[in-house]
C-alpha positions in Angstrom: -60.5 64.2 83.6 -60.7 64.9 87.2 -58.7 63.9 90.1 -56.4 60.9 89.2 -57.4 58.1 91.9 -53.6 56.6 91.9 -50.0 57.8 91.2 -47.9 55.3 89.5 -43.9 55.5 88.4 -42.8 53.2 85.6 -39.3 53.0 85.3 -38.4 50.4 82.6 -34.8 49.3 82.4 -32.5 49.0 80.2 -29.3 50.1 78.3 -29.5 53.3 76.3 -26.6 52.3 74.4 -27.9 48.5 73.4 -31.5 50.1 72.2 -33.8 47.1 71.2 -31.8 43.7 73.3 -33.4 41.6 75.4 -31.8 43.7 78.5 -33.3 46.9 77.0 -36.7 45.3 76.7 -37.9 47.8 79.6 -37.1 51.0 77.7 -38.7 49.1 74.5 -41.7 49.1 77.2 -41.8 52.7 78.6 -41.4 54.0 75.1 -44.3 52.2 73.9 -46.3 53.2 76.9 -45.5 56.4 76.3 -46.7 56.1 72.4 -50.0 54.6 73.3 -50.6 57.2 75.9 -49.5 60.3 74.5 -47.0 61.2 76.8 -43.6 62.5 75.5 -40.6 61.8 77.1 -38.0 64.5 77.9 -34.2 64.8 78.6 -33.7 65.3 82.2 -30.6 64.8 84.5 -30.6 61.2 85.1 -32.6 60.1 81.9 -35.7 60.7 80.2 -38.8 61.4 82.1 -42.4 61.7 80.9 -45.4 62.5 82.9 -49.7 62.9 82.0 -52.7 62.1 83.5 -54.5 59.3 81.7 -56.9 56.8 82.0 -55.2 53.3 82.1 -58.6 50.8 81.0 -61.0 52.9 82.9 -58.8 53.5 86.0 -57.7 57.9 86.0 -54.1 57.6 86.7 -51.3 59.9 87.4 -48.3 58.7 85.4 -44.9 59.2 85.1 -42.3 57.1 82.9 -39.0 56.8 83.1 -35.8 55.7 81.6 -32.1 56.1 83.3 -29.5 57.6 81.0 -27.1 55.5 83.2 -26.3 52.0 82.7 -28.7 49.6 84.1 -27.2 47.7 86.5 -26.0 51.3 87.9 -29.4 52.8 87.5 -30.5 52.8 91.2 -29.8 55.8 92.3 -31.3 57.7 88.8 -34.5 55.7 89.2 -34.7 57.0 93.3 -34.3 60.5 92.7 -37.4 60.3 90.2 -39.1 58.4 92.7 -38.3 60.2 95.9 -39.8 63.6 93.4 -42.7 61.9 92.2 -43.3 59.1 95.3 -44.9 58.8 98.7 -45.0 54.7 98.3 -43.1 52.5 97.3 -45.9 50.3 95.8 -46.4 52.7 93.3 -43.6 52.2 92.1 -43.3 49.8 88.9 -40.0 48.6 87.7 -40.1 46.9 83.9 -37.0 44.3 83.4 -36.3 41.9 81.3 -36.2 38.0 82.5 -34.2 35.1 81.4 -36.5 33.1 84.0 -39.9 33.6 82.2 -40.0 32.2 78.7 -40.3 34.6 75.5 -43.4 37.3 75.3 -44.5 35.9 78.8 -45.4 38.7 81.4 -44.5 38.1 85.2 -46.1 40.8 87.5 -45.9 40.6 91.4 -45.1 43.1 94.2 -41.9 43.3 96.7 -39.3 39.8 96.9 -35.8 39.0 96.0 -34.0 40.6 93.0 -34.2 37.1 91.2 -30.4 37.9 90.3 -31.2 41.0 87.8 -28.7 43.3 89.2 -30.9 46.5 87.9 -33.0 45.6 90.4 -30.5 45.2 93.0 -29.4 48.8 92.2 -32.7 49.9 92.9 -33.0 48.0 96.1 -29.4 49.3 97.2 -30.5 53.2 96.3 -34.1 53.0 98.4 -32.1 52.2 101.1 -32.8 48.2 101.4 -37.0 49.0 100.0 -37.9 45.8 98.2 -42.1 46.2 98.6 -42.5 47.9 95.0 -43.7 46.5 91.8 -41.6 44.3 89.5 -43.1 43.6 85.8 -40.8 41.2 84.8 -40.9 40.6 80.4 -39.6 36.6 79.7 -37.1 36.8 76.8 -36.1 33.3 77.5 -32.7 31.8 77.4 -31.0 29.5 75.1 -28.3 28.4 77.9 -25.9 29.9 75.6 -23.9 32.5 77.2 -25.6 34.6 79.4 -23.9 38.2 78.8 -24.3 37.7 74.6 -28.0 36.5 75.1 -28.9 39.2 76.8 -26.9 41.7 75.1 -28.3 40.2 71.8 -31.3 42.2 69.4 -35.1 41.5 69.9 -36.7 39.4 67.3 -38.8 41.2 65.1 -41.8 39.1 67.3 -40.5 40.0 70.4 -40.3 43.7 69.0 -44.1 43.3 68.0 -45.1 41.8 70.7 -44.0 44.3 73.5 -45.4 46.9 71.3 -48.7 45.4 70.8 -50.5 42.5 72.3 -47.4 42.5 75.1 -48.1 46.4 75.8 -52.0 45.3 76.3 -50.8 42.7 78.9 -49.0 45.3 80.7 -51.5 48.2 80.6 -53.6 45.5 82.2 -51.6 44.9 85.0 -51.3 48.4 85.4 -54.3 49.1 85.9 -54.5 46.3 88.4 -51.8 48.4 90.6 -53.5 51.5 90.1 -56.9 50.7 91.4 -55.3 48.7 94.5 -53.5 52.0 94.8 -56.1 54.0 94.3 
């Protein structure tokens, strides 16, 4: 394939425990990545790790998913070890959540700003030592203004299932390329 022309880490968050809930959306999302790419996830330390060299669109990439084996509003330091290993920048770095702010099956992609709230994300910005200039793919599940904690603990729809495995995947492999070539 040749030299990859950008390195990217997608870490996609979630709860290994609640497998397919709205808060798990992000390993829903790094497992399907790593379906459609061909790259296997392993057992590791900290969680499950998976890296190939593939094109993303037409953009060579150097890619390596990730999911934390610890709970995800404690994942922070198991996402920094990967990506103080795999690394030099933090905007290659591309953290997958779930969002009660964006409605259902929407995508919200932008680099560096708050945590919005999603203390996964705060975790992650508390282990890199303040660092808050990476990527954030943020997948809308909505909210019903029910409570929060069930909501978000609650299963996927089979269409939010599909969706983040299909025409949702496509959105994000977009975007990724999008990162990678400004990385590149």
């Amino acid at each position: 394939m040749g030299r990859p022309i950008a390195q990217l880490l997608v870490v996609g968050l979630g709860n290994l425990p609640l497998p397919l809930t709205r808060h798990s959306v992000g390993h829903l999302i790094v497992d399907s990545l790593a379906s459609r790419l061909g790259i296997s996830l392993a057992s590791q330390k900290g969680g499950y790790v998976g890296h190939g060299h593939v094109y993303i669109g037409e953009t060579p990439v150097s890619l390596t998913l990730f999911k934390s084996k610890s709970l995800m509003n404690i994942s922070g330091p198991s996402v920094s070890a990967v990506y103080r290993k795999t690394c030099s920048d933090p905007k290659s770095l591309v953290v997958v959540s779930d969002s009660v702010q964006h409605d259902v099956a929407k995508l919200s992609v932008r680099l560096g700003g708050s945590p919005n709230g999603h203390n996964g994300v705060k975790s992650i910005i508390s282990a890199l030592g303040g660092e808050q200039n990476f990527w954030r793919f943020r997948a809308g599940v909505g909210y019903d203004n029910s409570d929060m904690v069930s909501y978000v603990l609650g299963r996927l729809s089979n269409y939010e299932k599909q969706f983040w495995t299909q025409e949702g995947l496509d959105l994000v492999l977009a975007d990724l390329e999008r990162v990678a070539r400004k990385n590149g």
